[in-house]
ROMAR-571871 format. One record per atom (N, C-alpha, C): x negated, y negated, z negated; residue in three letters; residue number from 0; atom name; chain. Coordinates in steps of 0.2 Angstrom, whole numbers, plus 5000, padded with zeros to 4 digits. Each point is the difference from the previous one (the first is absolute). Example, Ala and Ser with C-alpha at 12.3 -4.5 7.8 and 13.67 -1.06 7.14 Angstrom:
2
 east north   up fitor torba kolvo vovo
 4934  5028 4961   ALA     0     N    A
 5004  4994 5000   ALA     0    CA    A
 4996  4994 5000   ALA     0     C    A
 5002  4995 5004   SER     1     N    A
 4996  4994 4999   SER     1    CA    A
 5004  4995 4997   SER     1     C    A
REM end
This chain:
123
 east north   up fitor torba kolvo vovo
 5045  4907 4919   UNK     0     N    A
 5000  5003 5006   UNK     0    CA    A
 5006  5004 5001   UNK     0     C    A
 5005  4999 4995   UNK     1     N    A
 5006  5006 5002   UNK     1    CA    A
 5005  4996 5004   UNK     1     C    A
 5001  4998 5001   UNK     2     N    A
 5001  4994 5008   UNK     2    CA    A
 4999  5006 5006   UNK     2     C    A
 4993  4999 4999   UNK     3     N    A
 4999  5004 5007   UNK     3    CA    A
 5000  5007 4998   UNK     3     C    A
 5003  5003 4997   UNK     4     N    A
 5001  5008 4998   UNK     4    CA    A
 5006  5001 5001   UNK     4     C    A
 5004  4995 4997   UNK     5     N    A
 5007  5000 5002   UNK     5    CA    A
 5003  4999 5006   UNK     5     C    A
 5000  4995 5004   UNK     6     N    A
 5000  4999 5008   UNK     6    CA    A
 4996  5005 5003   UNK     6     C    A
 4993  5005 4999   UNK     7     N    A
 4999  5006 5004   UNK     7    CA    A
 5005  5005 4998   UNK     7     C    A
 5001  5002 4994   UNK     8     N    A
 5002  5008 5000   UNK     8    CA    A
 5008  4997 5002   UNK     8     C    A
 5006  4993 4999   UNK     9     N    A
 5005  5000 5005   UNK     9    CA    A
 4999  5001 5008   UNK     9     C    A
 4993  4999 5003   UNK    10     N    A
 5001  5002 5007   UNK    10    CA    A
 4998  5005 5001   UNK    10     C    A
 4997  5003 4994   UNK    11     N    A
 5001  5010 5002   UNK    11    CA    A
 5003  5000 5000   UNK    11     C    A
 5007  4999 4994   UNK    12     N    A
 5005  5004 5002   UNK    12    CA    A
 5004  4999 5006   UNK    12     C    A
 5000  4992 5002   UNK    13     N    A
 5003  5000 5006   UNK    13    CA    A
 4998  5004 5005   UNK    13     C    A
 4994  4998 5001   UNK    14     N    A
 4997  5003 5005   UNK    14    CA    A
 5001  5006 5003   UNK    14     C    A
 4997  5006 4992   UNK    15     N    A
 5004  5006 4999   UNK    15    CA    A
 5007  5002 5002   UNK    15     C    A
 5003  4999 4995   UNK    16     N    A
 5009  5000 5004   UNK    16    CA    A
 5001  4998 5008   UNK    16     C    A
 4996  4994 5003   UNK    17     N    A
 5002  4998 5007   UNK    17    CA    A
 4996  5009 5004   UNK    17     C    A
 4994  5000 4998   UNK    18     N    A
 4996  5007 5002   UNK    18    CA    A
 5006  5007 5001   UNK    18     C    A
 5004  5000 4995   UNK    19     N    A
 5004  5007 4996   UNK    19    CA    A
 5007  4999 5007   UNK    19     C    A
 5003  4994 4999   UNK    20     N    A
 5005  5001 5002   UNK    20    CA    A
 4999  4997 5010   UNK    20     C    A
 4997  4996 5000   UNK    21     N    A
 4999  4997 5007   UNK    21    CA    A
 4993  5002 5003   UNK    21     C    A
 4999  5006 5002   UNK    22     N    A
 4994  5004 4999   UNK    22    CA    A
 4995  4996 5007   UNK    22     C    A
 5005  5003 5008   UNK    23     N    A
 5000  4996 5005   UNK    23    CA    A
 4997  4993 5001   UNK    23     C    A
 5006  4997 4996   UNK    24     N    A
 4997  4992 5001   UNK    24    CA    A
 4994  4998 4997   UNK    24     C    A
 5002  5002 4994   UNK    25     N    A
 4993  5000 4994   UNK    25    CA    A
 4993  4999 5005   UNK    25     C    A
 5002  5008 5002   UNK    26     N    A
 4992  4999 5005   UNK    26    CA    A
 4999  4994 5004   UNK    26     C    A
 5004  5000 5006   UNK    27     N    A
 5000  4997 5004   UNK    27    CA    A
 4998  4991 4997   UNK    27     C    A
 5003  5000 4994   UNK    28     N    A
 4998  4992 4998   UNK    28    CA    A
 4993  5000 4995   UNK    28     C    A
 4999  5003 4999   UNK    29     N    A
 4993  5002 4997   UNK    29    CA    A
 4996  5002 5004   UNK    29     C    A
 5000  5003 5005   UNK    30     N    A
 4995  5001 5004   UNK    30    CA    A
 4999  4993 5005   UNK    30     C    A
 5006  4995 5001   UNK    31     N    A
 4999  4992 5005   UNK    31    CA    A
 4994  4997 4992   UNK    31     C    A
 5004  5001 4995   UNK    32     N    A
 4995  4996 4996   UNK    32    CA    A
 4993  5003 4997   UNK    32     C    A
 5000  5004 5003   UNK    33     N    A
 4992  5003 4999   UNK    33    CA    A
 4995  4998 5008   UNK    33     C    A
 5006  5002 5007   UNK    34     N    A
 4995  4999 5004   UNK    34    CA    A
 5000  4993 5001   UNK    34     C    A
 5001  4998 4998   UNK    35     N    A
 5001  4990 5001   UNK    35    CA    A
 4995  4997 4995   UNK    35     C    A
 4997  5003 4995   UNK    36     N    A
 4992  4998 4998   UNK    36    CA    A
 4994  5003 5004   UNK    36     C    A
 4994  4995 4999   UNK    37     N    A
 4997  5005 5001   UNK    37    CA    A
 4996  5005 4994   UNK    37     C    A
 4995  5006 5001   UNK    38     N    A
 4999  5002 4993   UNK    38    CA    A
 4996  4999 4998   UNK    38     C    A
 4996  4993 5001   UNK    39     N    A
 4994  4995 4994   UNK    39    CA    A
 5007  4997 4997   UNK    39     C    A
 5007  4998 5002   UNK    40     N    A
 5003  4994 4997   UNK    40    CA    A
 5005  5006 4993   UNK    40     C    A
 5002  5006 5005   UNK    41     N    A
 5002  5005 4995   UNK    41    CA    A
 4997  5001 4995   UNK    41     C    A
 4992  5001 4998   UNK    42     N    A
 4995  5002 4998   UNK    42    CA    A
 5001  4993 4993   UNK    42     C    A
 5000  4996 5002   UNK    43     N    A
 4999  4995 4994   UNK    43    CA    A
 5006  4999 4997   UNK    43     C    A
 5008  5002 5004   UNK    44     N    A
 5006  4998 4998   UNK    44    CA    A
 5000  5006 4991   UNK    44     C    A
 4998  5006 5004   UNK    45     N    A
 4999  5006 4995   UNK    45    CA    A
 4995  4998 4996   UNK    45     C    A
 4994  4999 5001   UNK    46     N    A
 4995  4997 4993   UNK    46    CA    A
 5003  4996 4996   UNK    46     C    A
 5003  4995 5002   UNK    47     N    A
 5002  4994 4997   UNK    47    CA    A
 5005  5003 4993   UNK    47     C    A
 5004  5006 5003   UNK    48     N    A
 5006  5002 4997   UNK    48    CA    A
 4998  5006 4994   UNK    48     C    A
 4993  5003 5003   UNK    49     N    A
 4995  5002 4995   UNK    49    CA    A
 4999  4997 4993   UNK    49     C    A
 4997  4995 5003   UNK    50     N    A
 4997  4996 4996   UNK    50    CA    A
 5004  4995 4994   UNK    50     C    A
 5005  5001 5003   UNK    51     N    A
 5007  4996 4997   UNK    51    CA    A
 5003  5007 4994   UNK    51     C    A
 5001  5005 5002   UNK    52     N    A
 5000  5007 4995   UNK    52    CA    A
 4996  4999 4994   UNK    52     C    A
 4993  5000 5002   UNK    53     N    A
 4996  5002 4997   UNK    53    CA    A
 5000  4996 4994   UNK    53     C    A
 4999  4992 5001   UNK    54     N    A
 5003  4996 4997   UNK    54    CA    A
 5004  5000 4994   UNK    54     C    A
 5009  5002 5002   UNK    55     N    A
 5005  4998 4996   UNK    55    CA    A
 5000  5010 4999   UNK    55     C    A
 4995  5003 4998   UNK    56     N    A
 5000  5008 4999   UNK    56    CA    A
 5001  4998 4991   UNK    56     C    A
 4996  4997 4998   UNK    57     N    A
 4998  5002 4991   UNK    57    CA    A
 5008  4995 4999   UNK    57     C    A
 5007  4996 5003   UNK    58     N    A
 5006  4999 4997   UNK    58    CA    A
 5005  5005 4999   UNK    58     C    A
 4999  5005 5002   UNK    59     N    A
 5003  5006 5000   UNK    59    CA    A
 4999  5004 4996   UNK    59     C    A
 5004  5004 4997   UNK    60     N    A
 5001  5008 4995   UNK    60    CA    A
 4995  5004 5003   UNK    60     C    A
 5001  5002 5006   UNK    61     N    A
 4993  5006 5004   UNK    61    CA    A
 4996  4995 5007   UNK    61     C    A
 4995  4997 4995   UNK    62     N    A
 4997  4995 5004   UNK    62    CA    A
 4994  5005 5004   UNK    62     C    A
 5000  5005 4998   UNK    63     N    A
 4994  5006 5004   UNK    63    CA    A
 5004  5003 5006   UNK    63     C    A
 5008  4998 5003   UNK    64     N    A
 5000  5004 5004   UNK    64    CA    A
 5001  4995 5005   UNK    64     C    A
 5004  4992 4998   UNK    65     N    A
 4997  4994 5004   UNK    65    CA    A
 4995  4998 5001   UNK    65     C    A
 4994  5002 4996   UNK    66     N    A
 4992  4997 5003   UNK    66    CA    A
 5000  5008 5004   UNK    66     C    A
 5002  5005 5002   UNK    67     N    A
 5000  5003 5004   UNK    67    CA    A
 4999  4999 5006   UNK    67     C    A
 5008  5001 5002   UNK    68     N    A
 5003  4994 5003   UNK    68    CA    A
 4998  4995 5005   UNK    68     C    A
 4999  4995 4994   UNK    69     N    A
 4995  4995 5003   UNK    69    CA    A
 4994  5003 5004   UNK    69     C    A
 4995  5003 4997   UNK    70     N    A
 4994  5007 5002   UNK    70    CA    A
 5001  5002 5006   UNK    70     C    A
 5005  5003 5003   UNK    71     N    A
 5002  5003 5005   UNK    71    CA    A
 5002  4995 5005   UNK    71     C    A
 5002  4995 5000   UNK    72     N    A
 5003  4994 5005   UNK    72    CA    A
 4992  4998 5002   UNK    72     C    A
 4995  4998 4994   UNK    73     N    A
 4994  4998 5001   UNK    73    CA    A
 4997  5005 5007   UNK    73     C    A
 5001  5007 4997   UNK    74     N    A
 4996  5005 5006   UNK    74    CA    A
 5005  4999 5006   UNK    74     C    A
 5005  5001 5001   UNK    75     N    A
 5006  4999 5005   UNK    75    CA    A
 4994  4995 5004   UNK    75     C    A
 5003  4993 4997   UNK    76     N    A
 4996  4994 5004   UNK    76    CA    A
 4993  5001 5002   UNK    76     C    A
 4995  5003 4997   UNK    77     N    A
 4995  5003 5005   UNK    77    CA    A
 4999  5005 5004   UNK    77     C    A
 5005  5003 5002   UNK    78     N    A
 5002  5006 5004   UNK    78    CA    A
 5001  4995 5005   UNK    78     C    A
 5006  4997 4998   UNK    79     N    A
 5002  4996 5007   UNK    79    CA    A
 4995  4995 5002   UNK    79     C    A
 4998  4997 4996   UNK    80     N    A
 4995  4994 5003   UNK    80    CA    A
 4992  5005 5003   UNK    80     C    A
 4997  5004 4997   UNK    81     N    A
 4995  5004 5005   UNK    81    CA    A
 5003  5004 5006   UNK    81     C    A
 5006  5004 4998   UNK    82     N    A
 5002  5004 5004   UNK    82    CA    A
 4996  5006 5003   UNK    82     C    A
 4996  5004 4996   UNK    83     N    A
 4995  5006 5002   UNK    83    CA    A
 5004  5005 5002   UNK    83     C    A
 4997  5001 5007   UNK    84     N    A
 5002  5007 5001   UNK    84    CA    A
 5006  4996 5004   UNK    84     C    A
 5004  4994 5001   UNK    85     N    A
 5007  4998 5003   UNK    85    CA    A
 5005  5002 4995   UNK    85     C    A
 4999  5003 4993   UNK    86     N    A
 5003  5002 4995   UNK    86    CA    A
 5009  4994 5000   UNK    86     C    A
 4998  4993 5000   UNK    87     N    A
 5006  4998 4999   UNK    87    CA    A
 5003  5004 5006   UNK    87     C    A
 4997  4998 5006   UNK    88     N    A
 5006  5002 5006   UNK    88    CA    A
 5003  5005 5001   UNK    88     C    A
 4998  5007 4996   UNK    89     N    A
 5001  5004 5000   UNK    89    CA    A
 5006  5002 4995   UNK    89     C    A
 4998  4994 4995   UNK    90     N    A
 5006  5003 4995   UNK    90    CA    A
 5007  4995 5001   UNK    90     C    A
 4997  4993 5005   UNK    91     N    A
 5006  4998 4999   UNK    91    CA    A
 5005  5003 5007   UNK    91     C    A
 4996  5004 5004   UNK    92     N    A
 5003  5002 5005   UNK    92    CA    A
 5005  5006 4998   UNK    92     C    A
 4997  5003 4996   UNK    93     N    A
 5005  5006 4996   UNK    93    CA    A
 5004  4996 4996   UNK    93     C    A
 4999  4997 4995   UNK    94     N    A
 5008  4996 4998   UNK    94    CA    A
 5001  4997 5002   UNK    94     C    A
 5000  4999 5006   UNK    95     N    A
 5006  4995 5004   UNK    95    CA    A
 5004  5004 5006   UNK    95     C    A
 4997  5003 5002   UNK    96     N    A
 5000  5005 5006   UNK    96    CA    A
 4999  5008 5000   UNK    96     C    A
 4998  5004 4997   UNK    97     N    A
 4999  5005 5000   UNK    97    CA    A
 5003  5003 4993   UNK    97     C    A
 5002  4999 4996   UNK    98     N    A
 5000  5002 4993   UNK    98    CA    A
 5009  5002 5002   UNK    98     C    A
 5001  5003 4996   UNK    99     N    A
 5007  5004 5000   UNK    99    CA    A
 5006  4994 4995   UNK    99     C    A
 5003  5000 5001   UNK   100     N    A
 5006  4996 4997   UNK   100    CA    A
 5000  5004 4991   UNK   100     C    A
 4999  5005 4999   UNK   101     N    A
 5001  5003 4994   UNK   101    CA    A
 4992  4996 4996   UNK   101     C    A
 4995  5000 5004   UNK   102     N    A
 4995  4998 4996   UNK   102    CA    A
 5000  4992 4999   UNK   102     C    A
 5003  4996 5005   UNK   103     N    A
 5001  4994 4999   UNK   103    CA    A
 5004  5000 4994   UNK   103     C    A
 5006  5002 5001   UNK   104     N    A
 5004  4999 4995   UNK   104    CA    A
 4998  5002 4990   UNK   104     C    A
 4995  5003 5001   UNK   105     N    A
 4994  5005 4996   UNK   105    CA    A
 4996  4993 4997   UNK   105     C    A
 4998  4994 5003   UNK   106     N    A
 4996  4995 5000   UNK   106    CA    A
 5005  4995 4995   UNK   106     C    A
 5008  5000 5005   UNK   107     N    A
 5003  4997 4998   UNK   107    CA    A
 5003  5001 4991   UNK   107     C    A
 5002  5006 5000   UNK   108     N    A
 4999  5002 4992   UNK   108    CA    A
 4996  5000 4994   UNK   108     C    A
 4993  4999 5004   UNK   109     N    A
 4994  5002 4996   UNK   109    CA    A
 4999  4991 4997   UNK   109     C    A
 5002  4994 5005   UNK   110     N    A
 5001  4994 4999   UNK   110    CA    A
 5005  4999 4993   UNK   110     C    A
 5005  5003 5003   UNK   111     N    A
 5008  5000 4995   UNK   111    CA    A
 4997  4998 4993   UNK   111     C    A
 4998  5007 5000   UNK   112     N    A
 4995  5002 4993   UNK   112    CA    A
 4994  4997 4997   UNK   112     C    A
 4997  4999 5001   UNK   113     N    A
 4997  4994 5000   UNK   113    CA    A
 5000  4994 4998   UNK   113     C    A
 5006  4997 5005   UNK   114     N    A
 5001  4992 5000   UNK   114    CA    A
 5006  5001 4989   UNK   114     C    A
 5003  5004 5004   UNK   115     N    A
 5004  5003 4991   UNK   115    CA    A
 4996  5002 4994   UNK   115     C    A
 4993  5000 5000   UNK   116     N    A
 4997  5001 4996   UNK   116    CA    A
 4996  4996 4997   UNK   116     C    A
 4998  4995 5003   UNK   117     N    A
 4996  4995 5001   UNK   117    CA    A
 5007  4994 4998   UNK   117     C    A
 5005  5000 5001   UNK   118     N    A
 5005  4996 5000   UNK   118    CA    A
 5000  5001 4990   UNK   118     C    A
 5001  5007 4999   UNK   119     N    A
 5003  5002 4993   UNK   119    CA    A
 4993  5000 4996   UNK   119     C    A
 4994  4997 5001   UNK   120     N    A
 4994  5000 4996   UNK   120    CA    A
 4999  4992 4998   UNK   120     C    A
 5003  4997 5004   UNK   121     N    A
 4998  4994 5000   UNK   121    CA    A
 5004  4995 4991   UNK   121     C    A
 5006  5002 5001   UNK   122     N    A
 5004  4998 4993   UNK   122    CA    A
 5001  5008 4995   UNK   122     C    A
REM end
């Protein structure tokens, strides 16, 4: 499963880096491709990605911070698929829409790192 550890943490970093430097557009093309699912379809995309973590966690140096990881994408997709309280909508409405370019950008770094971490555990 370092296939898919490797091809995740490169699109952190990309992601990341697009987040850091193209802050604007970032949103705006993140936000077409969040609001273009619905949030049962969003819900399984994240489980599935869960579950794919949790999976390829023990091919890793620090396989408890990937089965974390994994852990948290699992709760994500339940959040989004029940949505209690309108919880997604409120959260996706703040980081698409309300959230200050300094915290966006705060996401996009926290990816950077990450995606670089996960990258440097795998070999």
């Amino acid at each position: 499963m370092k296939w898919f550890l490797i091809l995740f943490s490169v699109a952190w970093v990309a992601v990341g880096g697009f987040m850091i430097l193209y802050t604007e557009r970032s949103r705006q093309w993140l936000g077409k491709a969040v609001n273009a699912l619905p949030g049962k379809i969003m819900a399984v995309i994240v489980g599935v990605i869960g579950v794919l973590l949790l999976l390829s966690a023990g091919s890793v140096a620090r396989s408890g911070f990937i089965f974390l990881l994994g852990f948290l994408a699992l709760a994500k997709a339940g959040v989004i698929y029940f949505n209690p309280g309108d919880l997604w909508v409120k959260l996706k409405r703040f980081y698409l829409e309300e959230g200050s370019d300094q915290a966006y950008r705060l996401h996009g770094i926290i990816a950077l790192i990450v995606g670089t971490a996960v990258f440097s555990w795998i070999f």
